[in-house]
C-alpha positions in Angstrom: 38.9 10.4 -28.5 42.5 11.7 -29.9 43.9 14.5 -27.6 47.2 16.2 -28.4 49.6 17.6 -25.5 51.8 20.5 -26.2 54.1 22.2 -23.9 56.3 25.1 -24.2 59.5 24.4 -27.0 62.6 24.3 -24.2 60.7 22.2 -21.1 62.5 18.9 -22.1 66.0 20.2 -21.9 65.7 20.3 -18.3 62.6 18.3 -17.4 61.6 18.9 -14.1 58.0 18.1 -12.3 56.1 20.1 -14.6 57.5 17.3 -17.6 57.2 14.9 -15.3 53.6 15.5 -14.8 52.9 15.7 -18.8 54.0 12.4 -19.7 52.7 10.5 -16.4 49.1 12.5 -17.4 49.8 10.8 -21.1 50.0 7.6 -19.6 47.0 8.0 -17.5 44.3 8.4 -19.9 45.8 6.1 -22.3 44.5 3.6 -19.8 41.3 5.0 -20.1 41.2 4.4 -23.9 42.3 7.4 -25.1 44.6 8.1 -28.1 47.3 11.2 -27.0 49.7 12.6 -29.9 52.9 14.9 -28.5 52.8 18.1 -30.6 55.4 17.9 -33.4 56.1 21.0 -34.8 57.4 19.4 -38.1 54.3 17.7 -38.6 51.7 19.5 -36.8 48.3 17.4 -36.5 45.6 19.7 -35.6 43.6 18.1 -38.0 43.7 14.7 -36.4 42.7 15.7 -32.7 39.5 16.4 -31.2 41.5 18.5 -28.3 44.4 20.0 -27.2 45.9 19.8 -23.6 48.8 22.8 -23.3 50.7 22.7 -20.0 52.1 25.4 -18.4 51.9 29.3 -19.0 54.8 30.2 -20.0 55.6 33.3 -22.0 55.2 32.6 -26.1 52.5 30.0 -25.0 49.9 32.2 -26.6 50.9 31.9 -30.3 50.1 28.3 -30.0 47.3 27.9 -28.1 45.5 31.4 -30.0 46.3 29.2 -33.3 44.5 26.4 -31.6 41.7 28.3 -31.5 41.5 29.7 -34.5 41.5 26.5 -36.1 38.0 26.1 -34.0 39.7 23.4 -31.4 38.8 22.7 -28.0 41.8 23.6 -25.7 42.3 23.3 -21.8 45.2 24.4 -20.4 47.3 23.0 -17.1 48.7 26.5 -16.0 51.2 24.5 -13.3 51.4 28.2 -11.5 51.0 29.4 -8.4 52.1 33.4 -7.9 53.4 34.9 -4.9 54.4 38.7 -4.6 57.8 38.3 -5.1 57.2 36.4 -8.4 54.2 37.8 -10.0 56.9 40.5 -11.7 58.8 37.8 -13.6 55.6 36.1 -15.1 53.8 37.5 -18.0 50.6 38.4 -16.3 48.9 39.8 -19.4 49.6 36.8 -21.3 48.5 34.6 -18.7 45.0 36.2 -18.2 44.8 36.1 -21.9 45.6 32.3 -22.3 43.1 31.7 -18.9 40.3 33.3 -21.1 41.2 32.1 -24.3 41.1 28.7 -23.4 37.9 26.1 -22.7 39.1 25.1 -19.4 41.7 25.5 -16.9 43.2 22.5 -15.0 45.3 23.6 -11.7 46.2 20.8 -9.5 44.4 22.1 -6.6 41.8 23.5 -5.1 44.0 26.6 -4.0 45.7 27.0 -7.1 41.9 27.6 -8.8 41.3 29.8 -5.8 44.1 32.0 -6.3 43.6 31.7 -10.4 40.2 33.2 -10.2 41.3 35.9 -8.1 43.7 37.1 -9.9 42.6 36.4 -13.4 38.7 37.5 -12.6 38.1 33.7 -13.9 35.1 31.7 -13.2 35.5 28.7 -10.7 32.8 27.1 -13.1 35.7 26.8 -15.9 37.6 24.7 -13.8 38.7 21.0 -12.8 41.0 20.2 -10.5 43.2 17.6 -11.9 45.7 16.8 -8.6 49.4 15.4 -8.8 50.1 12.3 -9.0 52.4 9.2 -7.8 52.5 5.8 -9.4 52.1 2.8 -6.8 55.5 0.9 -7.6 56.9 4.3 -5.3 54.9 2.4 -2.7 56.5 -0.8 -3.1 59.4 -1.4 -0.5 62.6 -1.7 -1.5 66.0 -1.4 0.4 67.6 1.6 1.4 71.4 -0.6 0.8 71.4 0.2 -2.7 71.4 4.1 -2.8 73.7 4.3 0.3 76.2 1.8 -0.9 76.2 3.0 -4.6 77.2 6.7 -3.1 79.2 5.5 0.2 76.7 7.4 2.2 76.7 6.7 6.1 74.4 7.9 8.8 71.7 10.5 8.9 70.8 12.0 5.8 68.5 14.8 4.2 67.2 14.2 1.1 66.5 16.5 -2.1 65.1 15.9 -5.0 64.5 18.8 -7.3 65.8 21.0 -10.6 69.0 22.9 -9.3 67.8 26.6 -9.4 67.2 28.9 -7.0 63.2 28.5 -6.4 63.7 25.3 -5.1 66.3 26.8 -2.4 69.0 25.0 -1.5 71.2 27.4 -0.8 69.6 27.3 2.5 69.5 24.0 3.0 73.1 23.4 2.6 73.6 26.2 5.0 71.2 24.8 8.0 72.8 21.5 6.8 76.5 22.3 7.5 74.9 24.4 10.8 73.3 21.0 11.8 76.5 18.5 11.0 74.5 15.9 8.3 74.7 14.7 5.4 72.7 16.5 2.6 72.2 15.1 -1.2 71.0 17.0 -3.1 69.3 14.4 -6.7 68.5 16.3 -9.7 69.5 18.3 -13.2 71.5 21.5 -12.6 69.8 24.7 -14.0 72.4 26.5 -12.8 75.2 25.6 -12.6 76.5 29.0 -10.3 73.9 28.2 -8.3 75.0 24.7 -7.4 78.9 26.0 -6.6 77.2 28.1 -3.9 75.2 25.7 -2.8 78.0 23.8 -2.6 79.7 26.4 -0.8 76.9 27.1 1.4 77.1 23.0 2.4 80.8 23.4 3.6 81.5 19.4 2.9 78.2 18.5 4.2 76.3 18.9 0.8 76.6 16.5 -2.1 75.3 16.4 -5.6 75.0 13.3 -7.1 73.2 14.1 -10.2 69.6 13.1 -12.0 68.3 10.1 -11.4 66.3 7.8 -13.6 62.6 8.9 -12.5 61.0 5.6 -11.4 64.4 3.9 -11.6 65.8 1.4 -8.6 68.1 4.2 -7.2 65.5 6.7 -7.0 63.9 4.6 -4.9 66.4 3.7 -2.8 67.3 7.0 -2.0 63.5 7.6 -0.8 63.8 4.6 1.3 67.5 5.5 2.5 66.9 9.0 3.5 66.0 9.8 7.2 63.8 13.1 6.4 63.0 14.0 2.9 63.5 18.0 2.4 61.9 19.9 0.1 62.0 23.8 0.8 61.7 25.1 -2.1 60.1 29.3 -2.4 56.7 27.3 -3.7 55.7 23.8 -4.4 52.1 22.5 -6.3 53.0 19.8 -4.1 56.4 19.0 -5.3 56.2 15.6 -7.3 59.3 14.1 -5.4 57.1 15.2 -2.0 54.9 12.7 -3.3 57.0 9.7 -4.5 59.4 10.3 -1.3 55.9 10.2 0.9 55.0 6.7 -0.9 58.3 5.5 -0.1 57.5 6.1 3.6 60.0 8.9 4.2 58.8 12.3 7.0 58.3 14.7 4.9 59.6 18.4 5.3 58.2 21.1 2.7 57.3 24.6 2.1 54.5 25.6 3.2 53.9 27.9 0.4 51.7 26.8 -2.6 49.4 24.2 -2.3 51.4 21.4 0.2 49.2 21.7 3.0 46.2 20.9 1.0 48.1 17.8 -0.5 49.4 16.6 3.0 47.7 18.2 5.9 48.8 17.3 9.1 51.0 14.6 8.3 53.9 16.6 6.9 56.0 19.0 8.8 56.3 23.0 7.0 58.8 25.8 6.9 58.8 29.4 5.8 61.3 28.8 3.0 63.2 32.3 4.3 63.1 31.7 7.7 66.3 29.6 8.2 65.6 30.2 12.5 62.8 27.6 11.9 64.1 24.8 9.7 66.4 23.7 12.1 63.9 22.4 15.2 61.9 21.1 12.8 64.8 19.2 10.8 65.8 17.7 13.8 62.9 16.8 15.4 62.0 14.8 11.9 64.9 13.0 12.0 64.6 11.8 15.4 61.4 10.6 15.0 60.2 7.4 13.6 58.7 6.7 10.2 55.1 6.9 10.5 52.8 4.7 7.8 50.1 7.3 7.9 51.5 10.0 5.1 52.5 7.1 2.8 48.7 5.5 3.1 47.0 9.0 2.3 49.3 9.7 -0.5 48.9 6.3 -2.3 45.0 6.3 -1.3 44.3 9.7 -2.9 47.2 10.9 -4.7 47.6 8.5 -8.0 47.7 9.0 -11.9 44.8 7.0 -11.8 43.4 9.4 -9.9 44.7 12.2 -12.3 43.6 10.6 -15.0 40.1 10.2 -14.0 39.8 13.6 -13.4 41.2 14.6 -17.3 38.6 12.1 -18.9 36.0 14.2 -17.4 37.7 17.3 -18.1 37.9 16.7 -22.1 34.6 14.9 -21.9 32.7 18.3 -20.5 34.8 20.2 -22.8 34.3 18.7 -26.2 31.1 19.9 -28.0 27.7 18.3 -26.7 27.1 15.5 -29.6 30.8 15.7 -31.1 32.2 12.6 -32.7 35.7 11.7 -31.7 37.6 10.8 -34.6 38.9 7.7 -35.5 
């Protein structure tokens, strides 16, 4: 089977979780045998595939995919959404409903995400598989937390962020409960904004620091899992949060939003906060960090949470989707 993956033209300038999640899928079902082409627009080879994967709904998304189609290819989509009140005005929701119906199958990353989908989409739940997150095992491998600290001259407690620099993911309040609190917050990641990051920065008073991306799966991302004493991810909504997920590995207490589909990915084994209720964040901030690191999170997530896993599910996705008796080409 030959599959092509296509996202929309801009996510690489600024990859984030959602890019992330792409290649790492790429990867997973290679190891399952199966051929996957990246979309290039130079070249386009529609007539080499048997299926298209699209990720994400973003606006535009439909001239592509409606082409798909029209050349009489199977497509699924991965809408990597999850709409709340406040941001159902800045999403195309006609588009999205289109795309959702155009398309063979949808592929949320969890159960909630198709819930919420079919509600507000009038979608099937049949037309669905649940392809979840993912985190590769070498984020479960031990490593010292030296490396990060020394490389940075970090000393004592420290909150951890790894995310995009925007305002979904919230930092502007976590600098603020941060500076409120006394420690040490780093923030790890590519700047979408860059006014955004000065009032973070502001917000953190001296307490906040911004190191920059890291190389995803690199030593120093590691480290910093390993170094941090609470890993913080607040962001308005998270389907989980990727970094929740390598940081969790890693061994670190988690904190996240509880808004999206985190509680389904971590239960009971991760502390939550209302991402606008600052009054919360920090009890719960402080009693994370003065309690010990507990193996349980880091087993679930490496027992259930893997590509593997991820990939497993996509096999059977394209597999259902393709046409009963269809030859994959060679």
């Amino acid at each position: 089977m030959r599959v092509l993956f296509n996202t929309y033209p801009v996510a690489f300038d600024c990859p984030g979780g959602g890019e992330i999640q792409l290649l790492k899928c790429r990867e997973a079902v290679r190891a399952f045998g199966i051929e996957v082409l990246l979309f290039d627009h130079w070249r386009p080879q529609l007539d080499r595939v048997d299926l298209v994967h699209y990720f994400s709904v973003q606006g535009g998304s439909m001239n592509f995919c409606a082409h798909v189609k029209r050349r009489g290819l199977p497509l699924v989509i991965s809408p990597v959404l999850w709409l709340t009140d406040e941001n159902r005005a800045h999403f195309p929701m006609t588009e999205i409903r289109d795309l959702l119906h155009l398309c063979d199958r949808v592929l949320p990353n969890s159960l909630a995400e198709r819930d919420q989908l079919c509600e507000a989409f009038g979608l099937a739940a049949g037309n669905f598989t649940v392809v979840p997150n993912g985190v590769d095992p070498a984020f479960g491998v031990p490593v010292t937390p030296d490396l990060f600290r020394s490389h940075f001259g970090i000393a004592g407690p420290l909150l951890l962020n790894v995310a995009n620099i925007e305002p979904r993911k919230n930092q502007h309040r976590l600098a603020r409960v941060a500076r409120q609190m006394r420690t040490t917050v780093v923030l790890v990641g590519h700047v979408r904004d860059s006014r955004y990051l000065a009032h973070c920065l502001d917000e953190g008073g001296g307490f906040l620091r911004h190191v920059g991306p890291l190389e995803h799966e690199g030593p120093l991302l590691k480290s910093a899992y390993a170094a941090c004493n609470v890993f913080v991810l607040p962001s308005l909504l998270e389907t989980p949060g990727l970094a929740a997920l390598e940081a969790a590995a890693q061994g670190a207490p988690v904190v996240v939003t509880g808004v999206g589909s985190t509680r389904e990915y971590f239960g009971d084994l991760a502390s939550y906060v209302d991402p606008t209720d600052e009054s919360q964040w920090r009890a719960v901030l402080e009693t994370s960090l003065a309690a010990p690191r507990d193996d349980r999170l880091r087993r679930h997530v490496l027992d259930h949470y893997t590509w593997s896993a991820a990939g497993d599910a996509l096999v059977e996705a394209y597999r259902h989707t393709l046409p009963q008796g269809a030859s994959t080409r060679s």
